[in-house]
C-alpha positions as CSV (number, residue, x, y, z in Angstrom):
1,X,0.0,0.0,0.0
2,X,1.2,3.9,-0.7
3,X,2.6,5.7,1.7
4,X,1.0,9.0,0.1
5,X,-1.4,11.2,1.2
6,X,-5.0,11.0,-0.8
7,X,-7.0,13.9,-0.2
8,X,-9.6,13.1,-2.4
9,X,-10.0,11.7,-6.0
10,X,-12.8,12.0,-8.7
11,X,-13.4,10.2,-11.9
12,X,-12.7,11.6,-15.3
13,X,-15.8,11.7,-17.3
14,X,-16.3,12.8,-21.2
15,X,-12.5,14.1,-21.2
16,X,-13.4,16.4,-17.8
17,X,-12.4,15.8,-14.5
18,X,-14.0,17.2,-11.3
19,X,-12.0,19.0,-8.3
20,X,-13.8,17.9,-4.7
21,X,-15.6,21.0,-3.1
22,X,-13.2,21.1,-0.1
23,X,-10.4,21.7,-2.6
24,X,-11.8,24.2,-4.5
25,X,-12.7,25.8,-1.0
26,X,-9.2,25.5,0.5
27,X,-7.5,26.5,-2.4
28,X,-10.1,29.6,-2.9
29,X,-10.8,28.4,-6.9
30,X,-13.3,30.2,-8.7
31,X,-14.8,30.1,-12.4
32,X,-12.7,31.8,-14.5
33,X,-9.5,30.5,-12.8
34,X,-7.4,28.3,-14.8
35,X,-5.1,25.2,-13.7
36,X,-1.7,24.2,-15.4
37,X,-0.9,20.9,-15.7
38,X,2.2,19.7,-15.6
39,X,3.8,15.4,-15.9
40,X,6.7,15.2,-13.5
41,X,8.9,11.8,-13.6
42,X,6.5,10.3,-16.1
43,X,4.5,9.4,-13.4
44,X,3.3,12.4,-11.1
45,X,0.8,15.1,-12.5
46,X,1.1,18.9,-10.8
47,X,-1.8,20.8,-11.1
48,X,-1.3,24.5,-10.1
49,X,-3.9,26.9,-9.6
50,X,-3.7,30.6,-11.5
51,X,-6.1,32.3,-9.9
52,X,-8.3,34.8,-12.3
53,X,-7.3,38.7,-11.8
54,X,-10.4,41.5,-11.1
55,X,-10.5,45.1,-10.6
56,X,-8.3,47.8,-11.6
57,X,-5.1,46.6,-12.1
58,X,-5.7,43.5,-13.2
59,X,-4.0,44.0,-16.5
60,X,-0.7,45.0,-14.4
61,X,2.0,42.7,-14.8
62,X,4.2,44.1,-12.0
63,X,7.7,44.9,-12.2
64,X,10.0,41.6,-12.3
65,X,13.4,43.6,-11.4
66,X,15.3,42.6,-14.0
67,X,15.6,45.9,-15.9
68,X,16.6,49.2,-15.0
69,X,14.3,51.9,-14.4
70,X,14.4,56.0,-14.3
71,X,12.0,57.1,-11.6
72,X,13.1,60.8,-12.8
73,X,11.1,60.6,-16.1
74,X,7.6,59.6,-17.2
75,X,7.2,58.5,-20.9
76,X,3.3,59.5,-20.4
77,X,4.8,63.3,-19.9
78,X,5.9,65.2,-22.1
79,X,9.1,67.2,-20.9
């Protein structure tokens, strides 16, 4: 027997699988919210959650620091 933790499990049905209520609780997913799939060791499937962005900045992708920046000018203002 597995040593591994089961949390829950669901069948796959018409090409669709369901998540369990408690996980979609626990990990606050929504409709709209995507999931990434990904196959480690050939075996083992990852599934993480991207949740969907709202409200005013959700088209801001944020700054990643790795470029330089000049805090001195705007390129919205003319000088």
């Amino acid at each position: 027997m597995s040593s591994e933790r089961v949390d829950s499990e669901s069948k796959v049905s018409g090409n669709q699988a369901n998540i369990p209520a408690h996980i979609r609780r626990e990990l606050e997913i929504d409709d709209g919210d995507k999931l990434r799939w990904q196959i480690e060791d050939g075996r083992t499937l990852r599934v993480r959650v991207v949740q969907q962005r709202s409200g005013t900045f959700s088209d801001f992708d944020g700054y990643d620091g790795d470029r330089e920046t000049n805090v001195k000018s705007d390129p919205y203002q003319p000088e």
